[in-house]
TORKOL-4160 file (C-alpha; in steps of 0.2 Angstrom, whole numbers, padded with zeros to 4 digits, m for minus):
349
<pt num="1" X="0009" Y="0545" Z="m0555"/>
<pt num="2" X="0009" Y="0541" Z="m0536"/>
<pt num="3" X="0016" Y="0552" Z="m0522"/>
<pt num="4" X="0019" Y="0547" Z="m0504"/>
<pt num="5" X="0022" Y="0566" Z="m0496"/>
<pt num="6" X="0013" Y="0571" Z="m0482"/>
<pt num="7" X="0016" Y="0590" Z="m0485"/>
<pt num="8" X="0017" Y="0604" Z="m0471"/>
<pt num="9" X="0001" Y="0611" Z="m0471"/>
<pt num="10" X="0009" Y="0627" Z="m0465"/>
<pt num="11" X="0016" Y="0627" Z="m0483"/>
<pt num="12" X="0026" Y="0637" Z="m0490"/>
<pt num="13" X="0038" Y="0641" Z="m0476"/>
<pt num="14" X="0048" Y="0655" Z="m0483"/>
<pt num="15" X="0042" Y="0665" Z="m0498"/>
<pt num="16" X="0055" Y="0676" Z="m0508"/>
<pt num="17" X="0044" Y="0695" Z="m0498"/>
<pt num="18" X="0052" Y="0685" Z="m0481"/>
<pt num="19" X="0068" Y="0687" Z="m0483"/>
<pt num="20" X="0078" Y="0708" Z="m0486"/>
<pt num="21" X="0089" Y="0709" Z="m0501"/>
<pt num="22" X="0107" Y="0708" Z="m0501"/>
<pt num="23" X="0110" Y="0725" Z="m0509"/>
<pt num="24" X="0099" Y="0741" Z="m0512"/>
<pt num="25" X="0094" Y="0742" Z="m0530"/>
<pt num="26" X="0090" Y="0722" Z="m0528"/>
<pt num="27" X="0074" Y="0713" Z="m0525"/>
<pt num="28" X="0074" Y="0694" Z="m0520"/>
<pt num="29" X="0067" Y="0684" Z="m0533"/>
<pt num="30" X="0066" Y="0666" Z="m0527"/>
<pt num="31" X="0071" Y="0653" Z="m0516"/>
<pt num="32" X="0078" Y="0640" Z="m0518"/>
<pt num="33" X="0082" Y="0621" Z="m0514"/>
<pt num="34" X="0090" Y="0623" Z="m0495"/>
<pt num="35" X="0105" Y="0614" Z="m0488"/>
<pt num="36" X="0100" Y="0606" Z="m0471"/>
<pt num="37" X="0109" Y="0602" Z="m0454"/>
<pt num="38" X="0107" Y="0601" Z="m0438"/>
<pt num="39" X="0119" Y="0613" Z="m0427"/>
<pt num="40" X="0117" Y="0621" Z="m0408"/>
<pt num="41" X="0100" Y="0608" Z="m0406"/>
<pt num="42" X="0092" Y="0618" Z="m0420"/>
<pt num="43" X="0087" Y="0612" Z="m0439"/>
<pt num="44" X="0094" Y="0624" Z="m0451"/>
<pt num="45" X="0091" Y="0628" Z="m0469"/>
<pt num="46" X="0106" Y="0634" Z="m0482"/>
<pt num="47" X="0095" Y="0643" Z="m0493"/>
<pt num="48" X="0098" Y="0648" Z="m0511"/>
<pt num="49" X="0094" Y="0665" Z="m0512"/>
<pt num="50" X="0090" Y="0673" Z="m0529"/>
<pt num="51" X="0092" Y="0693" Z="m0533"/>
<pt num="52" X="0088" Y="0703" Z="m0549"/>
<pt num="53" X="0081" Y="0721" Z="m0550"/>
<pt num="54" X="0064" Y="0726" Z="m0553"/>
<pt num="55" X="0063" Y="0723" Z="m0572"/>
<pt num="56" X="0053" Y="0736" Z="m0584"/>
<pt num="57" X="0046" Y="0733" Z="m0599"/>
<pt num="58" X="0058" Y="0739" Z="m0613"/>
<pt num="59" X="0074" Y="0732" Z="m0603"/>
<pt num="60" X="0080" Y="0716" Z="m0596"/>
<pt num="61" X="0092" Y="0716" Z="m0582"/>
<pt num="62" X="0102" Y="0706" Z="m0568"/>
<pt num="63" X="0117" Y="0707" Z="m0556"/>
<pt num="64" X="0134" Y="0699" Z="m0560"/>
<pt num="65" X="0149" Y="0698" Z="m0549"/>
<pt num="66" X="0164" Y="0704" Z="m0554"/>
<pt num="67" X="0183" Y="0693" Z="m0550"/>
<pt num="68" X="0185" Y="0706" Z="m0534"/>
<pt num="69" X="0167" Y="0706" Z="m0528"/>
<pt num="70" X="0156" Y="0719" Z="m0531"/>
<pt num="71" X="0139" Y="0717" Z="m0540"/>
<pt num="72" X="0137" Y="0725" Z="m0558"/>
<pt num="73" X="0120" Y="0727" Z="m0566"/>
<pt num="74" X="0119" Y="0724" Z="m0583"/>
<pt num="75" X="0104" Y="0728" Z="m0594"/>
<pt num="76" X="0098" Y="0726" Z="m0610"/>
<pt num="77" X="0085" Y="0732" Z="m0622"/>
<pt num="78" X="0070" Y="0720" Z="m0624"/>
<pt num="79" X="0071" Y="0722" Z="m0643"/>
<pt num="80" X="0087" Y="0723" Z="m0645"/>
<pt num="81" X="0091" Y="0708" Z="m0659"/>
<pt num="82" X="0106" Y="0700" Z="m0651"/>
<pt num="83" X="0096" Y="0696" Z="m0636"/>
<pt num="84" X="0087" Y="0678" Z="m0634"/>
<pt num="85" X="0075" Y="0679" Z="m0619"/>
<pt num="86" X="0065" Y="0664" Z="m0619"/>
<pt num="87" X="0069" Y="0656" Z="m0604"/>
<pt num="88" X="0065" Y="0665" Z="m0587"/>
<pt num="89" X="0080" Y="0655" Z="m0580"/>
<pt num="90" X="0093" Y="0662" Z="m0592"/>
<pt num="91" X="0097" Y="0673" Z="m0606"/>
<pt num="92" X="0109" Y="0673" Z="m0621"/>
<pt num="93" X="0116" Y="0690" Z="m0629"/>
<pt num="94" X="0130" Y="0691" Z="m0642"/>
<pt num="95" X="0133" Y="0672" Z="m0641"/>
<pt num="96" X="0135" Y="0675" Z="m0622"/>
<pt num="97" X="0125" Y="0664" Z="m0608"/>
<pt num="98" X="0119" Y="0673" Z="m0593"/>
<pt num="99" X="0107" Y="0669" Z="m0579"/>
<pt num="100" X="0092" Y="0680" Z="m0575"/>
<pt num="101" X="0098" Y="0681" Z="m0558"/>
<pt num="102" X="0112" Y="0680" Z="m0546"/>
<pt num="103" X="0111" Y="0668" Z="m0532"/>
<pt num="104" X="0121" Y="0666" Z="m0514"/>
<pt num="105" X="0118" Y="0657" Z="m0498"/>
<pt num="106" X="0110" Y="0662" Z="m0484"/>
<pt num="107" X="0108" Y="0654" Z="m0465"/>
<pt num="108" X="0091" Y="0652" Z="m0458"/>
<pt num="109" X="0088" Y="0641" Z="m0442"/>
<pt num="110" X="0073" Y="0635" Z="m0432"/>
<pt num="111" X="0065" Y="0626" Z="m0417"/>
<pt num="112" X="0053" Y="0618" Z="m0422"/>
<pt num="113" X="0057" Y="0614" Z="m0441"/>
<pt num="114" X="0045" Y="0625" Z="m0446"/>
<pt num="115" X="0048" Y="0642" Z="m0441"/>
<pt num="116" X="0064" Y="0649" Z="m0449"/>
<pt num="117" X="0072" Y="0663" Z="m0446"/>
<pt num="118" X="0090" Y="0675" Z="m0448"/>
<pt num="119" X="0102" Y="0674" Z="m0434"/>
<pt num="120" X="0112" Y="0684" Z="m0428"/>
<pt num="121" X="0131" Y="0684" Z="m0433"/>
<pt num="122" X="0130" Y="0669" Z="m0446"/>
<pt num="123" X="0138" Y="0677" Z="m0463"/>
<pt num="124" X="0130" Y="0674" Z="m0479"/>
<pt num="125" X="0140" Y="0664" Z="m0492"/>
<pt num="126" X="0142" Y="0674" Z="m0510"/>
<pt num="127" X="0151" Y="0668" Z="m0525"/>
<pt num="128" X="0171" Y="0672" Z="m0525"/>
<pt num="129" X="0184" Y="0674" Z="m0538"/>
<pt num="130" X="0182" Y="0672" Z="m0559"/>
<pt num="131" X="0173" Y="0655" Z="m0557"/>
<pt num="132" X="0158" Y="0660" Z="m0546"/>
<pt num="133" X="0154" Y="0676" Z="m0557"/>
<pt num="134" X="0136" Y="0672" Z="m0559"/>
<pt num="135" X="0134" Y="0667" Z="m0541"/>
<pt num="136" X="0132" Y="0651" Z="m0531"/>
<pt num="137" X="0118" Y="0639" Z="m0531"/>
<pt num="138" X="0110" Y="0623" Z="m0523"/>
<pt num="139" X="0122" Y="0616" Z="m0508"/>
<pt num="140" X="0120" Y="0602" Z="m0501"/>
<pt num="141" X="0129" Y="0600" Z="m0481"/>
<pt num="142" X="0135" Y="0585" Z="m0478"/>
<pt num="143" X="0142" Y="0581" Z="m0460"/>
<pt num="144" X="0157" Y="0570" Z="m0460"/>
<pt num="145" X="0168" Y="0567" Z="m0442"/>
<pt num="146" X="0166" Y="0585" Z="m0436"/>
<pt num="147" X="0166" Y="0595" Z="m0453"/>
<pt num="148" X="0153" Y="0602" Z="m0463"/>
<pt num="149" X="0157" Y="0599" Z="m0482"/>
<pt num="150" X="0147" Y="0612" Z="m0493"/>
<pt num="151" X="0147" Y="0606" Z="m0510"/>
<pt num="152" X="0137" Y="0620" Z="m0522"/>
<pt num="153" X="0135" Y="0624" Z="m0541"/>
<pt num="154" X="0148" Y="0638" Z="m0546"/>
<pt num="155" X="0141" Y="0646" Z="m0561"/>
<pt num="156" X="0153" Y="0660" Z="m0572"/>
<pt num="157" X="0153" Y="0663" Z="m0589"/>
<pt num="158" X="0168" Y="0648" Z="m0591"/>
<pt num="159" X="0154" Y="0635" Z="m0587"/>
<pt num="160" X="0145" Y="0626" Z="m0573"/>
<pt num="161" X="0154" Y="0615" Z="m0560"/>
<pt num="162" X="0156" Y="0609" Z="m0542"/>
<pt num="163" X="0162" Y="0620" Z="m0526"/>
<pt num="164" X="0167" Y="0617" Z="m0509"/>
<pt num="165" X="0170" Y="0626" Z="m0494"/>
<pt num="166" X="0171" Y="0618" Z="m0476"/>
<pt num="167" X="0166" Y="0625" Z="m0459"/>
<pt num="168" X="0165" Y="0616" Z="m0441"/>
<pt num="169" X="0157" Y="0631" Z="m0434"/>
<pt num="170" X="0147" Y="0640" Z="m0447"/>
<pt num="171" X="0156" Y="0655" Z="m0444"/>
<pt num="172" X="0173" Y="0654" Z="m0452"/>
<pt num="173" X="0175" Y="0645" Z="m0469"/>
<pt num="174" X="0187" Y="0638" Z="m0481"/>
<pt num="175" X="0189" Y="0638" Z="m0498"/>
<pt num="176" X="0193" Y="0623" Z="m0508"/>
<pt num="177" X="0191" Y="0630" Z="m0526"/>
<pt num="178" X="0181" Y="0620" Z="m0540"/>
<pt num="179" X="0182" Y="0602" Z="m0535"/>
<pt num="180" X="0173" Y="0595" Z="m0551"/>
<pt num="181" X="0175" Y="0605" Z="m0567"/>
<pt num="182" X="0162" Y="0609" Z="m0580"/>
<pt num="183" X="0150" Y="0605" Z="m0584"/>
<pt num="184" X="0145" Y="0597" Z="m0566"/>
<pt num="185" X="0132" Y="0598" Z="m0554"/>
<pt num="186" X="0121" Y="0590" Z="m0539"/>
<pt num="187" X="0136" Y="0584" Z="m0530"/>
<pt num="188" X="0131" Y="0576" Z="m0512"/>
<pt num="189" X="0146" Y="0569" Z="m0502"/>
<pt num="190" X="0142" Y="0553" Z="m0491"/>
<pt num="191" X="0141" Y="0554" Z="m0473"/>
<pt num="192" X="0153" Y="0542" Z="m0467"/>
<pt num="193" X="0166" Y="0532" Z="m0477"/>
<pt num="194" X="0166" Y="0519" Z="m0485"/>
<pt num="195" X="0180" Y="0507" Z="m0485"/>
<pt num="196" X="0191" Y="0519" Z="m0479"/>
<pt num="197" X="0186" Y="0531" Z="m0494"/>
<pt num="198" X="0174" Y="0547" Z="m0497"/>
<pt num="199" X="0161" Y="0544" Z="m0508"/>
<pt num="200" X="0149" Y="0558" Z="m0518"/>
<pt num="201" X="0138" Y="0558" Z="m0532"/>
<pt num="202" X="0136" Y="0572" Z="m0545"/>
<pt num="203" X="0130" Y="0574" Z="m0562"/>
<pt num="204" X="0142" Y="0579" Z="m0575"/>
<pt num="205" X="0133" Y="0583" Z="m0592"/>
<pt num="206" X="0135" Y="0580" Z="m0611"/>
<pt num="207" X="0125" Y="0589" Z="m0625"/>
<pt num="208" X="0133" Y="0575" Z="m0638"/>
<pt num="209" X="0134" Y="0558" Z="m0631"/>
<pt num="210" X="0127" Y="0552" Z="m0617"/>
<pt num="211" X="0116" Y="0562" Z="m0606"/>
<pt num="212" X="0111" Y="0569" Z="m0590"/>
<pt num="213" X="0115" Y="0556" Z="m0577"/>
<pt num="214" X="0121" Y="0551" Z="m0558"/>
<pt num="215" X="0138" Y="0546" Z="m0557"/>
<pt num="216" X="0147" Y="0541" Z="m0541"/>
<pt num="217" X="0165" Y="0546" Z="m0536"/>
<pt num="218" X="0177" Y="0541" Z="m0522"/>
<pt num="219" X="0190" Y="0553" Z="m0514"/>
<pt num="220" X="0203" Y="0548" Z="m0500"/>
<pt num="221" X="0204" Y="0566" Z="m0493"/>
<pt num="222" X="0186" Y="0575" Z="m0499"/>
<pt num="223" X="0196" Y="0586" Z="m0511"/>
<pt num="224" X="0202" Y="0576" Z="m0525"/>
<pt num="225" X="0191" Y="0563" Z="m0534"/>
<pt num="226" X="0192" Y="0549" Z="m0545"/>
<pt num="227" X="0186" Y="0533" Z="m0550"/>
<pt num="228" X="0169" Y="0540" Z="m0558"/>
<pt num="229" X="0157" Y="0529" Z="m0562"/>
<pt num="230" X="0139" Y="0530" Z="m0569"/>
<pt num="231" X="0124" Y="0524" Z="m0558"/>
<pt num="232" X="0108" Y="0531" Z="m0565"/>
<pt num="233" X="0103" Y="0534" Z="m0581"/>
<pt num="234" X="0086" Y="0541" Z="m0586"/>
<pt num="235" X="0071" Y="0532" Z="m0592"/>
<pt num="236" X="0063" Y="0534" Z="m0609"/>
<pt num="237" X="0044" Y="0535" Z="m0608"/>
<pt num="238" X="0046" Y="0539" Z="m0589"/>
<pt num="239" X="0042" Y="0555" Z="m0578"/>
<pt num="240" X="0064" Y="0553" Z="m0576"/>
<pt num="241" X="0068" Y="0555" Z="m0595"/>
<pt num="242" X="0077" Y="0570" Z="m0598"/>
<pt num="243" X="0088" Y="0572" Z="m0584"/>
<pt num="244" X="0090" Y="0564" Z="m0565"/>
<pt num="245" X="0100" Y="0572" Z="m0551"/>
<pt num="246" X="0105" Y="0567" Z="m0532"/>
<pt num="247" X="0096" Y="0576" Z="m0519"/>
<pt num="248" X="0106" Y="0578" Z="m0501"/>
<pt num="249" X="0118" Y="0565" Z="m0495"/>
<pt num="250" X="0111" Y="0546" Z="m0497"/>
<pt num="251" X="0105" Y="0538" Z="m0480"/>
<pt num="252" X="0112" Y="0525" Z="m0472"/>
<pt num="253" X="0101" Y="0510" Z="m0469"/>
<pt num="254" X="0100" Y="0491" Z="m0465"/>
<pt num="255" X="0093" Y="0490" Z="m0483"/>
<pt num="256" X="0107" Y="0499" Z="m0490"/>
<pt num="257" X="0111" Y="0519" Z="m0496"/>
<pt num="258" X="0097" Y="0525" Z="m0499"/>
<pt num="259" X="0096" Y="0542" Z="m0509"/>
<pt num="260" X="0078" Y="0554" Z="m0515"/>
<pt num="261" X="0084" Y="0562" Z="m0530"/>
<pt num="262" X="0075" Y="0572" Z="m0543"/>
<pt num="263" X="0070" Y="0566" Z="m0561"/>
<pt num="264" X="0063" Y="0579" Z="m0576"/>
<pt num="265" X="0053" Y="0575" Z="m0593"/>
<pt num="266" X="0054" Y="0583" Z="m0608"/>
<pt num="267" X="0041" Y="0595" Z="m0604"/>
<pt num="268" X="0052" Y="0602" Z="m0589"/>
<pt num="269" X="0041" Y="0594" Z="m0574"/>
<pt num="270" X="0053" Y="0588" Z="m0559"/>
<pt num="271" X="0048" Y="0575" Z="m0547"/>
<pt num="272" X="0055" Y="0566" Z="m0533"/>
<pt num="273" X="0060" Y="0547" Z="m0534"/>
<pt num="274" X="0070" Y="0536" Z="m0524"/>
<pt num="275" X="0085" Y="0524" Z="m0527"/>
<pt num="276" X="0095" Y="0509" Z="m0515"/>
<pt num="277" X="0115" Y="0508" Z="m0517"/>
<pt num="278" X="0124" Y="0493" Z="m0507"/>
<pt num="279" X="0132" Y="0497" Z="m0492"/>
<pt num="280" X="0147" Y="0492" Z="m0496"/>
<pt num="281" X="0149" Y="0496" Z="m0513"/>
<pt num="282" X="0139" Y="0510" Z="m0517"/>
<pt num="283" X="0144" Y="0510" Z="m0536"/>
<pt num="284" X="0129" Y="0493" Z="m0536"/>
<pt num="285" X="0111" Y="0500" Z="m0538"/>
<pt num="286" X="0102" Y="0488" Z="m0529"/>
<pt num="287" X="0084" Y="0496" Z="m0532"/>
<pt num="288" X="0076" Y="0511" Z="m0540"/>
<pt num="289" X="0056" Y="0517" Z="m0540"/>
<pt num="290" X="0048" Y="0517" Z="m0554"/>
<pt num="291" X="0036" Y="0529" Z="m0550"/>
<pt num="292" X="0040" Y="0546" Z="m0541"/>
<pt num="293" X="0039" Y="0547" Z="m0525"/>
<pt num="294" X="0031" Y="0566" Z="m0525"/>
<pt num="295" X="0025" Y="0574" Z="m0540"/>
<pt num="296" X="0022" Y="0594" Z="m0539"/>
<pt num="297" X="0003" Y="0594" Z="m0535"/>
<pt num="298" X="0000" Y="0609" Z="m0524"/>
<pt num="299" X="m0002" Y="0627" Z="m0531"/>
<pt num="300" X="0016" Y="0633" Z="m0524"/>
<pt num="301" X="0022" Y="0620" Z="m0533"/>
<pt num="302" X="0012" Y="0621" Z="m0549"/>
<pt num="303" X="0016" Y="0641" Z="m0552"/>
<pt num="304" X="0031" Y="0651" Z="m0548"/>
<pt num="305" X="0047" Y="0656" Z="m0556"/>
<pt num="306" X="0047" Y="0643" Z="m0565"/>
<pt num="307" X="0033" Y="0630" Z="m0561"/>
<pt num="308" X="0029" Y="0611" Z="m0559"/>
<pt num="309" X="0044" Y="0608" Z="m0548"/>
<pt num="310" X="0049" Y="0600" Z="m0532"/>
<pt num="311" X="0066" Y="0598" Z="m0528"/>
<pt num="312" X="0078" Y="0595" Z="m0514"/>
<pt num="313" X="0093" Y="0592" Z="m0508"/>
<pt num="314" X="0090" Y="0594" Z="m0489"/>
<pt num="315" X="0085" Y="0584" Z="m0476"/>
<pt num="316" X="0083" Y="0576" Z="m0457"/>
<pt num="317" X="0081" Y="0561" Z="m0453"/>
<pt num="318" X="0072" Y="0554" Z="m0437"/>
<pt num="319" X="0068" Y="0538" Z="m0435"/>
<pt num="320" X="0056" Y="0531" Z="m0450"/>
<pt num="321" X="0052" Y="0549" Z="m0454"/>
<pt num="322" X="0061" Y="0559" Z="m0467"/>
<pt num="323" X="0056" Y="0577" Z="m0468"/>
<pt num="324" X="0064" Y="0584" Z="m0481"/>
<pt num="325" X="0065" Y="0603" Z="m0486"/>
<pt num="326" X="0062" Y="0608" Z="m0506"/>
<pt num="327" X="0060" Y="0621" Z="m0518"/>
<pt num="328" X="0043" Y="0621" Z="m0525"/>
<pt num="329" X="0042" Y="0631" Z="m0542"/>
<pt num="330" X="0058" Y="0639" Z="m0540"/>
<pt num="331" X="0052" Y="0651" Z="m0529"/>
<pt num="332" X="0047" Y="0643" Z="m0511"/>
<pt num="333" X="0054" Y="0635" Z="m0498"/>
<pt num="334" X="0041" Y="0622" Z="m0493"/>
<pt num="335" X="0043" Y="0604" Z="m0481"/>
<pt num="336" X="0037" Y="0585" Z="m0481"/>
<pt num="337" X="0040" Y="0570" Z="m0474"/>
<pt num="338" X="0042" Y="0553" Z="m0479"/>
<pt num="339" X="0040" Y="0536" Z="m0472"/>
<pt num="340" X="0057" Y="0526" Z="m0474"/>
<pt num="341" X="0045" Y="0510" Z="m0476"/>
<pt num="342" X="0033" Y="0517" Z="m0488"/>
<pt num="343" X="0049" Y="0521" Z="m0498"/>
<pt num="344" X="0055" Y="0505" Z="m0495"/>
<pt num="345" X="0038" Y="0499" Z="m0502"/>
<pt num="346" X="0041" Y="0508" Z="m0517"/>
<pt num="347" X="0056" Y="0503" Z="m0519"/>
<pt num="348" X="0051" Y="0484" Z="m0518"/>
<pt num="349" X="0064" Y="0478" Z="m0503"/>
């Protein structure tokens, strides 16, 4: 498989022992696949912040929020035979999933694009309310005439779907509930309209028939949507064949939208490809790769949390360079950049 990333050699950027825990009693296990915008003529990174406690060796435990707010731990013996711990992602107990960790949001800005840091007076974003019990995950920003749209995945015990809150100054938010109901994810909102109308793409699921797939939406005022229609299937035989999502919000070119989103196999690897929607109907694909456009290579990337990943849904765009910023092994926060005509290559336009 071919890979066109010119890595950070400063990689990775932010390790999980860079950032303080949210709570006493909580260590920060991962981090995640930022959001990414520019603000105050500074790149900044929305990054998924993942907490648990320190875990012994006869018990398994993790944070859950409750409806009003505050953290709970809850914790369970290893051997205790209701439990299925299998997976270092999520757990199941009594017929019950949980995840192994509880994520929020947390701002991080830089100069240079490479040095990241806290600032001061920007709030962290934590889950809210019965459907953001097991935290919030993976935002994508999306800029759209003077607002920042933050679409993330809401995870409770009722399922998985879509959230949205908006800010135009990164200080004050508002809430717009669950925008797309279980079981959805990977939402990205265009960055201008098209035909008078938002667009977004997001990936509801089926276990039954059909699969894990990119589907498009349009929305005349960003908060209701309609008029879903499915635009990228996986590939058997193909690094993409399990499940493909969308990355950040597609970019708009003389070729067309083009949008870097992430494909898995079977065997849980993800890799980056790259697909071409029309420009003025979004719902026609006009090209896709059919190799990846990065596969995970590098030891940050190979092992981790959970290891052989690379995944994003951030990035800034300057000219022919892309430089995106990914999760590498669900547990670092690394940086790349891409030529827009070498993914045009691959792309064959």
């Amino acid at each position: 498989m071919k890979d066109i990333a010119r890595r950070f050699t400063q990689n990775p950027l932010l390790s999980p022992a860079d950032l303080v825990p949210s709570l006493a009693g909580l260590k920060v296990a991962c981090l995640l696949n930022p959001g990414v915008f520019r603000f105050d003529n500074k790149i900044w990174l929305l990054v998924r912040v993942a907490e648990r406690p320190e875990q012994s060796e006869v018990f398994i435990s993790f944070p859950i929020l409750t409806e009003s707010g505050t953290t709970e731990i809850m914790e369970i013996a290893l051997d205790d035979a209701d439990l299925i711990a299998t997976d270092a992602r999520v757990v199941k107990y009594k017929g019950v999933d949980y995840l192994t960790t509880l994520s929020h949001l947390r701002l991080l800005c830089s100069d240079d694009g490479i040095k990241f840091y806290e600032p001061d007076n920007y709030p962290a974003l934590y889950g809210a309310g019965a459907l953001q019990t097991f935290g919030i995950e993976d935002c994508r920003v999306t800029l759209l005439e003077g607002t920042y749209y933050l679409t993330f995945t809401a995870v409770s015990a009722s399922g998985v779907g879509v959230g949205l809150r908006t800010t135009k100054n990164w200080q004050h938010f508002e809430q717009h509930g669950m925008i797309l109901p279980p079981h959805n994810k990977d939402c990205a909102i265009f960055e201008e309209k098209v035909n008078g109308m938002f667009y977004a793409l997001h990936r509801p699921s089926s276990v039954d028939i059909g699969g894990n797939y990119i589907w498009l939406a349009q929305s005349p005022d960003g908060l209701h949507w309609g008029n879903h229609k499915c635009i990228v299937k996986t590939r058997a035989n193909s690094w993409d064949n399990a499940r493909v999502g969308a990355g950040a919000s597609p970019i708009k070119t003389e070729k067309g939208w083009l949008e870097i989103y992430h494909g898995a196999n079977y065997q849980h690897q993800y890799c980056l490809g790259a697909f071409l929607l029309d420009i003025n109907d979004p719902s026609k694909v006009i090209a896709r790769t059919v190799d990846p456009i990065m596969v995970p290579t590098e030891t940050y990337e190979l092992t981790g949390f959970f290891g052989e990943v690379v995944f994003t849904n951030g990035h800034v765009i300057d000219g022919d360079t892309i430089t995106i910023y990914y999760g590498a092994a669900d547990e670092f926060v690394c940086g790349a950049t891409f030529s827009l005509r070498e993914i045009f290559g691959a792309l064959g336009v």
